[in-house]
C-alpha positions in Angstrom: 0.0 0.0 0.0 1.3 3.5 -0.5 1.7 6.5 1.7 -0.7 8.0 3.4 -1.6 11.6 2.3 -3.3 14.4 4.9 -5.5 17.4 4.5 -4.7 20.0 7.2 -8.1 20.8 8.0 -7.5 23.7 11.0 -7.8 26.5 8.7 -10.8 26.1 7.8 -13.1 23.0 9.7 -10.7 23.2 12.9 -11.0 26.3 13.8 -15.3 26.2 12.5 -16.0 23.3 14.9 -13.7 24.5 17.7 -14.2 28.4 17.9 -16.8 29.3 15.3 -14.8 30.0 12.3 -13.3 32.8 14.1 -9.8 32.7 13.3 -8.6 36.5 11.4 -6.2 36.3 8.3 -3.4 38.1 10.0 -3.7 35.3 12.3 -3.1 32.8 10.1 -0.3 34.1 7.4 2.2 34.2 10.4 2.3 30.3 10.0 1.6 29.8 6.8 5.1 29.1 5.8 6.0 26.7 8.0 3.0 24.4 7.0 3.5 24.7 3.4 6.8 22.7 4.7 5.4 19.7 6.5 4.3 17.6 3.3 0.7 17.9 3.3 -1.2 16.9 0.8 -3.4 19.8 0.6 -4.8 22.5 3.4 -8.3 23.0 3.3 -8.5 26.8 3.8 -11.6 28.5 2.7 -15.3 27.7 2.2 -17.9 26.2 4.8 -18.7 28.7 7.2 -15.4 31.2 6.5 -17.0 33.1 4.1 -19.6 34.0 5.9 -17.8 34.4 8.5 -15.5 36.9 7.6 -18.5 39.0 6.4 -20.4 39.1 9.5 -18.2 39.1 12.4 -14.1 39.9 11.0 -15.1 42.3 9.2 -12.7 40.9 6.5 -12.8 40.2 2.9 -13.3 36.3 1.8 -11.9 36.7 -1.2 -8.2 38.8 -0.2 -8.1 36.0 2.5 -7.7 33.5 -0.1 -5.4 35.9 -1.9 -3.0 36.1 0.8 -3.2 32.7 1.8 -2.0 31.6 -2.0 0.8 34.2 -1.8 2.4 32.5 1.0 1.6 29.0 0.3 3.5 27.9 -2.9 4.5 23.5 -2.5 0.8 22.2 -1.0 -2.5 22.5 -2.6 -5.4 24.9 -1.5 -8.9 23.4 -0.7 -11.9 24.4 -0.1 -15.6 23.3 0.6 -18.7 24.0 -1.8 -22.2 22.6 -0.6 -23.1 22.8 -4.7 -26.0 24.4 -5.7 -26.1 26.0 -2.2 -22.5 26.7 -2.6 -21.8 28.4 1.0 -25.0 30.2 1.3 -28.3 28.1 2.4 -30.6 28.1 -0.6 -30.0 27.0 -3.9 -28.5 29.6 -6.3 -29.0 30.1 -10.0 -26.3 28.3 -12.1 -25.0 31.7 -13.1 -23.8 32.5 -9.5 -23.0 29.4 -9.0 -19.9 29.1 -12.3 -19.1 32.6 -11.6 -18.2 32.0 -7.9 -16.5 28.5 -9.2 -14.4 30.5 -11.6 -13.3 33.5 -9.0 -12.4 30.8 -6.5 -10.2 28.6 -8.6 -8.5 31.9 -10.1 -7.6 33.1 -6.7 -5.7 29.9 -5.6 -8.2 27.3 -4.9 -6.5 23.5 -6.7 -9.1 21.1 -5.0 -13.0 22.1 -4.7 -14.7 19.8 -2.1 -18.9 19.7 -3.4 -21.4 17.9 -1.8 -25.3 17.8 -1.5 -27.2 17.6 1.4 -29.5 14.9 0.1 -26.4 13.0 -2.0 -28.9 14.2 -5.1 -26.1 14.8 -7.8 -28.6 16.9 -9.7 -27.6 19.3 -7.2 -23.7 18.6 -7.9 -24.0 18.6 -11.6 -22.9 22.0 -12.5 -20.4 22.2 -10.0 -18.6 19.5 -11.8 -18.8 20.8 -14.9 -17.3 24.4 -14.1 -14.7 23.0 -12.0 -13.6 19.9 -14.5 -13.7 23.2 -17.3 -11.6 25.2 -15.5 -8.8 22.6 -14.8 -9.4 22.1 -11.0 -9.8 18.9 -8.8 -13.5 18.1 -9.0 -14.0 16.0 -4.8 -17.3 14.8 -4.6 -18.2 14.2 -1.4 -20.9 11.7 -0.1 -23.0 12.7 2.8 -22.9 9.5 5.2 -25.2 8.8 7.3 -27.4 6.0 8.4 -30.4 4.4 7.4 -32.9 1.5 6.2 -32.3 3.1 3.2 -28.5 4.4 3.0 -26.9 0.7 3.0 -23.4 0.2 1.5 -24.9 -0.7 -1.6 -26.5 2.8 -1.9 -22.7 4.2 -1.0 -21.7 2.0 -3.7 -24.2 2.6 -6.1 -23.5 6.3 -5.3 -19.5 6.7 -5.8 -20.1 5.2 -9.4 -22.3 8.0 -10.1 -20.8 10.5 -9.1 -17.5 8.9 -10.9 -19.6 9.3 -14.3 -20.5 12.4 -13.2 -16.5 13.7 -13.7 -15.5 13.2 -10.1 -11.9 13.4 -9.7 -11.9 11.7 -6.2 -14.3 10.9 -4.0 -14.9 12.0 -0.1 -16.8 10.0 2.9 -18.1 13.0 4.8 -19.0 11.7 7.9 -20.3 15.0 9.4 -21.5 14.0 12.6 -18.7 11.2 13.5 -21.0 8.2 13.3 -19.3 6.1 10.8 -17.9 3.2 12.7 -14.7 1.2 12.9 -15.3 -1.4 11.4 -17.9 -0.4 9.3 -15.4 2.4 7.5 -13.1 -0.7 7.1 -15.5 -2.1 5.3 -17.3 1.0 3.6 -13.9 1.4 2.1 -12.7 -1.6 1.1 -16.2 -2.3 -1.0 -15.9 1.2 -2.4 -12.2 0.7 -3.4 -13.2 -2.6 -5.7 -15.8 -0.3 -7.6 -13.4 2.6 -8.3 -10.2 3.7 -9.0 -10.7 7.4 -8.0 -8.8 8.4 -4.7 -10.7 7.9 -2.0 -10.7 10.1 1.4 -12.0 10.3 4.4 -13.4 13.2 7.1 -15.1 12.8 10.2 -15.3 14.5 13.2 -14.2 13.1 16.7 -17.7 14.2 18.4 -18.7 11.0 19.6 -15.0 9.6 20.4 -14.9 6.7 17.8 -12.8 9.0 15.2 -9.5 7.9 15.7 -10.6 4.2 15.3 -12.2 4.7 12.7 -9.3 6.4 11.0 -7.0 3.5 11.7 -9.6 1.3 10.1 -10.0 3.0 7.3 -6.3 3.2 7.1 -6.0 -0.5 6.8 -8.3 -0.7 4.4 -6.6 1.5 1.7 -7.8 5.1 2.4 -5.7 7.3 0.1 -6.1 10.4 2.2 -7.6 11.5 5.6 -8.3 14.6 7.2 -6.6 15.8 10.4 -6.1 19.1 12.2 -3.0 20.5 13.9 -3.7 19.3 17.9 -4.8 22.6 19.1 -7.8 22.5 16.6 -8.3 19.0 16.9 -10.2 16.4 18.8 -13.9 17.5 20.3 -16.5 18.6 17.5 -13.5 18.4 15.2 -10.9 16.4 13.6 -8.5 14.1 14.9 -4.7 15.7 15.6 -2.2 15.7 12.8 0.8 15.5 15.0 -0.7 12.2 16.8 -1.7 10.2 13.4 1.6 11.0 11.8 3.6 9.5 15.3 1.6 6.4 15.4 2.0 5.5 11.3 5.9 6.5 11.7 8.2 4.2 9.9 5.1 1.8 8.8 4.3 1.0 5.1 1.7 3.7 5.4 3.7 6.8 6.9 2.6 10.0 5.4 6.1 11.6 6.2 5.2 15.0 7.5 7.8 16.5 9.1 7.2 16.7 12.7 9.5 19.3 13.4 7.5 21.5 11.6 4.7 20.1 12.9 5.6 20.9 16.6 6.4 24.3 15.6 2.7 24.9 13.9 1.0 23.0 17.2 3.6 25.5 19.3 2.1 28.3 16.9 -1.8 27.2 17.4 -1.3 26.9 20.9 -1.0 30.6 21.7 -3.7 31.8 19.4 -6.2 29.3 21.1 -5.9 30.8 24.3 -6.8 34.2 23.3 -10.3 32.4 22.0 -10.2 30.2 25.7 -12.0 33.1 27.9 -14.1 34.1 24.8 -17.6 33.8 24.1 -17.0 31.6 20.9 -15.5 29.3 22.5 -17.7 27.2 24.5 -15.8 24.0 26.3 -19.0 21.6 25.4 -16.9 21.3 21.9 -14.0 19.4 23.4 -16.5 16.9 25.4 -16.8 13.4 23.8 -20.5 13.0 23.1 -21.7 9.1 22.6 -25.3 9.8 22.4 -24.4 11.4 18.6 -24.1 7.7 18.1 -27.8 6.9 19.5 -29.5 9.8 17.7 -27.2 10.7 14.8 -27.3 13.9 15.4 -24.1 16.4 14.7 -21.9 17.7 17.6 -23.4 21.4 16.8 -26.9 20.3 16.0 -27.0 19.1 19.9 -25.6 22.0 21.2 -28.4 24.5 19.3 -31.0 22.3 20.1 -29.9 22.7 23.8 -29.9 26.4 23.6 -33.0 26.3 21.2 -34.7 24.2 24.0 -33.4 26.8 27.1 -34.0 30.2 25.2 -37.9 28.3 24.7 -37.7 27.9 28.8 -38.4 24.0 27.7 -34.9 22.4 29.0 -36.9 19.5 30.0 -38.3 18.8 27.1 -34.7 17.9 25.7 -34.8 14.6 25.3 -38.2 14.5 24.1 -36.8 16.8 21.2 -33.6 14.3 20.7 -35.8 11.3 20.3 -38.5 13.4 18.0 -35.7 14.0 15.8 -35.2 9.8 14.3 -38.2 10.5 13.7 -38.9 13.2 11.8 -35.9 12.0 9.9 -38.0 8.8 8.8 -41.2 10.7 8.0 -39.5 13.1 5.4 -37.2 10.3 3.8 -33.8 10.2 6.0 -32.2 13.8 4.8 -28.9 13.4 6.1 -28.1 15.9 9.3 -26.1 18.3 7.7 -26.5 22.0 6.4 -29.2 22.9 5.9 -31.0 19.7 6.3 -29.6 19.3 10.3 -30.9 23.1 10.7 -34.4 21.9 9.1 -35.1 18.8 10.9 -34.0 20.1 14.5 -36.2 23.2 14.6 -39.2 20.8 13.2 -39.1 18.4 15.8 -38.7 21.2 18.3 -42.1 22.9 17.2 -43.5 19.3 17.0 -42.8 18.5 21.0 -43.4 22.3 22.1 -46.9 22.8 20.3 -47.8 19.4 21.6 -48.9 18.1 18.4 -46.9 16.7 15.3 -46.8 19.3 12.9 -49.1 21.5 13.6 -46.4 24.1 13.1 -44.6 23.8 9.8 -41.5 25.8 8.6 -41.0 26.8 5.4 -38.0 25.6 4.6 -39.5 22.1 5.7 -43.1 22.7 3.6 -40.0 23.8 0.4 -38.6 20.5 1.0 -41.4 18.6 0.9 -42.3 20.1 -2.2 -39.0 19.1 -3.8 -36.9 22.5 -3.7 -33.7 21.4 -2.3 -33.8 18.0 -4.3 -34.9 14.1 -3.8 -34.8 12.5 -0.5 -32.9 8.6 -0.5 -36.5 7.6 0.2 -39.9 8.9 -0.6 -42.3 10.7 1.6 -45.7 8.9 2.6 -48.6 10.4 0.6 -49.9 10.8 4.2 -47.0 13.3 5.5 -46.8 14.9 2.0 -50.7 15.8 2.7 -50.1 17.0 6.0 -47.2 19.2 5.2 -48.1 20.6 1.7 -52.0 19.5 1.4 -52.9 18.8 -2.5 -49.7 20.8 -3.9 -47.6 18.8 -6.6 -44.0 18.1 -5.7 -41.4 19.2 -8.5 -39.3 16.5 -10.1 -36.7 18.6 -11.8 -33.8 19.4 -11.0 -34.4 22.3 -8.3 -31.9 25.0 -10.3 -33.8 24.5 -13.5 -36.6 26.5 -11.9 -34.1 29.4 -11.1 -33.6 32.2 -13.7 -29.9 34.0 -13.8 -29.3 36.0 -10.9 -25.8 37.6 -11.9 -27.3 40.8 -13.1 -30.2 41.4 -11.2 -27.7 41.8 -8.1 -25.0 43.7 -9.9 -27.6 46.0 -10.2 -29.2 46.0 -6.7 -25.7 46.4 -5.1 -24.9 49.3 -7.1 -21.8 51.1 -6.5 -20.4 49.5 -3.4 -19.4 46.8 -5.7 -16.0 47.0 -7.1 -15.5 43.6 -8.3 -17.2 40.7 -9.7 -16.4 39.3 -6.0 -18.2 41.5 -4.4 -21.3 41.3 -6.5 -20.8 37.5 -5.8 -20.6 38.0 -2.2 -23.8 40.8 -1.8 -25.7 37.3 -3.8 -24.7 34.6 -1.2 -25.2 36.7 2.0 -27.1 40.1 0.7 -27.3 41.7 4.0 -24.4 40.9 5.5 -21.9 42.0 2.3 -24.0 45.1 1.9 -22.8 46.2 5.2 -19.5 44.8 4.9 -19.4 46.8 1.5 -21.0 50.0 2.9 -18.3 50.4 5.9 -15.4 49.8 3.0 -17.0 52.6 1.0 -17.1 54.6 4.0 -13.6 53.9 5.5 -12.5 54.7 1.8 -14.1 58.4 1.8 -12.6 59.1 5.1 -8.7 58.4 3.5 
């Protein structure tokens, strides 16, 4: 077998899971150097919740972070994550927005783009694919895992060749909420590995303490690549450490050969700039607490966490695991979504209204009542005519692809944004998070009629 390759994953989902993506760029370019020296394989950097991020609380520009960041880092690929159609925002975009944000990314540094859909429905992944396979990039399709009657290892199977049709370059198990077993990855990896010759990688998160073993597993198996972070952004609701992985495959057949001096040097690095975020509201120390009941319920690490303050802002703490065991099962009545953005968001704050009003869906989101009616794509398995009638009466429930019914947006924002657009970037950040960028924007303009 040959060496293991690692994806640094502390710029980007370390940092998210441990302190709310709130790590600033002049924070991270001190270091950036030295990691571009340890032999990664890639560093996943931007995407998921940075953008937003950045925006709302850092008062920062996304798109000069990525800038910088590729000025510094010149030996190890740049990564990011892209939830397709929804690309970091929470609703599906028009394709437009969606190869014009593609296209700006992967010009600004990005090698590897990370898609996946919430519901595995590759409808959703399709033009993601195609702009980043056009422009020369590395197309990672990622399957959403989770666990059903319905997701069994032949629909994992079934899946991977799809999206290897699709123009995948490699394929990800994203195993958001850390419930993908030991020896269940062994053997989740070993089928997939017989079906495809695509690289094959795997990301979970250490929430309900099986992580580790389930990297080793996967490890034997054959996993090309796995994704760690550096030990101060590791373990908890995140990743398992770099430093510790890289120790135990040392001088074995499989040893990814990072170099550990530099390694102790970043950890060293890390170290100091967590415990500025230790006393600070972002920070909250439930993150670093193994949770095995993620196992019982599937539910994410962070879903738990806003369903308990959900549950205590509602003065209804003792309701909570009435709420954790509503959740399976509003999982099973709208076809087993996975739990991840948005689809964790969706399911949690519907099985909340269903145990506080007292009665199963008498109050109805509308995000859920969109679902139902086949907005964000097609569940793994299909609602009952009985829930469908309860959630969205006689309506008819699209079959197309959801972005068909979209018409170009590119324009239509240009226009509303106006003049505090200087860029094609900023038009593409005012689309994805409109009130946020405008601000963001208007304080730019202002600080630039002051000098």
């Amino acid at each position: 077998m040959s060496r293991l390759r690692i994806t640094e994953t502390s710029l980007r989902d370390g940092h998210q899971s441990l302190i709310a993506t709130r790590m600033k760029t002049e924070e991270i370019l001190p270091i950036l150097s030295e990691m571009d020296n340890v032999g990664y394989y890639s560093m996943e950097v931007w995407g998921g919740a940075t953008f937003d991020t950045c925006l709302r609380y850092l008062n920062e520009d996304p798109w000069e972070r990525l800038r910088k960041i590729r000025d510094v880092v010149k030996n190890t690929k740049l990564q990011m994550l892209s939830r397709g159609q929804n690309i970091l925002g929470y609703k599906n975009y028009p394709d437009d927005i969606v190869e014009r944000f593609l296209k700006n990314a992967i010009y600004e540094g990005i090698d590897i783009v990370r898609v996946f859909d919430a519901l595995n429905d590759i409808r959703n992944l399709e033009k993601s694919i195609k702009v980043i396979n056009g422009e020369g990039a590395h197309c990672q399709c990622a399957i959403s895992y989770t666990i059903s009657p319905v997701h069994t290892k032949e629909y994992y199977i079934n899946l991977v060749k799809d999206l290897e049709n699709a123009g995948a370059d490699s394929i990800c198990i994203k195993d958001m909420s850390g419930i993908l077993l030991p020896y269940e990855a062994y053997d989740l990896v070993k089928s997939i590995k017989e079906v495809t010759k695509l690289p094959l990688e795997l990301h979970t998160h250490c929430t309900s303490g099986v992580a580790e073993m389930t990297m080793l597993k996967a490890i034997e198996a054959g996993i090309d690549i796995v994704d760690t972070a550096i030990s101060p952004l590791s373990s908890g609701t995140s990743q398992p450490a770099t430093e510790s992985l890289a120790l135990t495959l040392k001088d074995h057949a499989r040893d990814p050969k990072l170099n550990i001096k530099s390694l102790n040097s970043i950890a060293e690095y890390f170290k100091s700039i967590m415990k500025k975020y230790e006393d600070n509201e972002t920070f909250n120390i439930k993150v670093l607490m193994t949770e095995p009941k993620t196992l019982l319920y599937q539910i994410p690490g962070g879903m738990l966490s806003n369903l308990l303050s959900q549950m205590k802002s509602l003065n209804a703490s003792d309701k909570f695991e009435e709420v954790l065991a509503e959740v399976p099962k509003v999982r099973k009545d709208l076809g087993y979504p996975p739990l991840v953005t948005p689809m964790s968001q969706m399911i949690g704050a519907q099985a909340v209204f269903n145990v506080i009003s007292g009665e199963r869906y008498k109050i109805i989101p509308t995000e859920i009542k969109n679902y139902v009616r086949g907005m964000y794509g097609k569940p793994a398995s299909p609602i009952s005519d009985e829930i469908k009638k309860l959630i969205i009466g006689d309506e008819e429930v699209i079959t197309v692809r959801p972005a068909d019914l979209l018409r170009d947006g590119y324009e239509l924002y240009r226009e509303e944004i106006g003049h505090l657009a200087q860029s094609e970037q900023d038009v593409l950040s005012y689309a994805l998070f409109p009130q946020v960028a405008k601000e963001f924007l208007e304080k730019r303009h202002e600080r630039a009629a002051i000098h």
